[in-house]
C-alpha positions as CSV (number, residue, x, y, z in Angstrom):
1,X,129.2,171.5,95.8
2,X,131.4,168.5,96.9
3,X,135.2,168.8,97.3
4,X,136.7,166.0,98.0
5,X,140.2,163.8,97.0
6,X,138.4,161.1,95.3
7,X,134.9,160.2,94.0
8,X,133.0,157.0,93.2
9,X,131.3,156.6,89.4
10,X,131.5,155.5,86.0
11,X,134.4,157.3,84.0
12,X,133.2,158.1,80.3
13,X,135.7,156.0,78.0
14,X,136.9,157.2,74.7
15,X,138.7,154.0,73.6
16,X,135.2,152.6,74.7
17,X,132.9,154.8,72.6
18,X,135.4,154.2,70.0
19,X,135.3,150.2,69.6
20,X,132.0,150.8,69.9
21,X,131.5,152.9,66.7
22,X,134.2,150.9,65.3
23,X,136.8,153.2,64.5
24,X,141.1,153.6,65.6
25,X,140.5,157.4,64.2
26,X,140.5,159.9,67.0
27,X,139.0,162.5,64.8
28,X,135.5,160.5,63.4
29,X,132.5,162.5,64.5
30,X,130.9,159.8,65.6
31,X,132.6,159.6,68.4
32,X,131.9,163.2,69.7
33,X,127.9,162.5,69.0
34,X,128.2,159.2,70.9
35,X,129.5,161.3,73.6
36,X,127.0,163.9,73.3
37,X,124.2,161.1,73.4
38,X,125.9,159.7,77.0
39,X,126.7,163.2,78.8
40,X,122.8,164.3,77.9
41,X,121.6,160.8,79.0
42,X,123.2,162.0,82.8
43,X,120.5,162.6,85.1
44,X,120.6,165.7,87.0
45,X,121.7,164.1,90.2
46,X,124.8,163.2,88.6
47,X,126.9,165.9,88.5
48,X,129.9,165.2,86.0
49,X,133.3,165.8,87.2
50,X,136.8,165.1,85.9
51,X,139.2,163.1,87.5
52,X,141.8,160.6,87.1
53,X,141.6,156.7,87.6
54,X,143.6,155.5,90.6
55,X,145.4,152.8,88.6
56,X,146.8,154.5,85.8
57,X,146.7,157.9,86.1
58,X,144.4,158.0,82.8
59,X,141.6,161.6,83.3
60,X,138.0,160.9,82.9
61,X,134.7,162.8,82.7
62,X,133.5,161.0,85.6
63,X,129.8,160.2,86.4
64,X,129.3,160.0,90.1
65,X,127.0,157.2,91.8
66,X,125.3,159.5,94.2
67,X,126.2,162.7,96.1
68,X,127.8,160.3,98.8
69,X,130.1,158.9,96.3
70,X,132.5,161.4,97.0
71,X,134.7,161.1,100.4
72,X,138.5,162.0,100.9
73,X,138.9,159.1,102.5
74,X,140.2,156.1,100.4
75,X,139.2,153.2,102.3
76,X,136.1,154.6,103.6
77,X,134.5,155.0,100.1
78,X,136.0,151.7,98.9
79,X,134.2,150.5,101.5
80,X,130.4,152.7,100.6
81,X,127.8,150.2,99.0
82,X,126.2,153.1,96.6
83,X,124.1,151.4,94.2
84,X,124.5,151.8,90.9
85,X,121.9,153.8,88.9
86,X,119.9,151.8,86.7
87,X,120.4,154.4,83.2
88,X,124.2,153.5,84.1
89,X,123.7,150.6,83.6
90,X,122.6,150.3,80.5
91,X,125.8,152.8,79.5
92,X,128.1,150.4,80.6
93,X,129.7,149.4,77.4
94,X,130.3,152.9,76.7
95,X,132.1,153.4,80.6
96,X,134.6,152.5,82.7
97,X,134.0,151.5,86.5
98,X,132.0,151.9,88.9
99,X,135.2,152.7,90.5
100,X,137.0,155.2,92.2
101,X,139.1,158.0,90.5
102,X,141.0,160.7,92.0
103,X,139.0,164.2,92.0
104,X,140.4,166.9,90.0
105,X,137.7,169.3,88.8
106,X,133.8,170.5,88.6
């Protein structure tokens, strides 16, 4: 698959999926189904990763844009127009990005 230092995509936000089901409790249920509902919505192209975002550190189930969202080059994939998948776009309440996030893991 693709190795590289950083990777361009959405990055599936809890405090996100939280305000949206309207709850400070880390442990309501609803959360964990809203996340269910947005990792099966992924199409198959978009292989989820995990990584962490470049401004605070903060890890992320990341949805990639495309397979050539991922470069180890910083600037170069700053620089990438990958456009954004339409079923993303209609998750973006529930997501942070597109941006870039540091790669850590398949």
């Amino acid at each position: 698959m693709f190795d590289h230092s950083y990777v361009k995509g959405y990055g599936v936000d809890w405090d996100k999926i939280k305000a949206f089901v309207g709850t400070d409790d880390d442990k309501d249920r609803r959360i964990d189904l809203v996340m269910c509902r947005v990792m099966e919505s992924v199409n198959h192209d978009h292989p989820v990763c995990s990584g962490h975002r470049l401004t605070d550190n903060k890890r992320f189930n990341i949805i990639p844009l495309a397979e050539e969202a991922f470069d180890d080059d910083l600037e170069r994939l700053t620089e990438k127009e990958i456009p954004v998948p339409r079923y993303l776009l209609d998750l973006e309440v529930l997501l942070s990005g597109p941006e870039i996030f540091k790669f850590a893991a398949w």
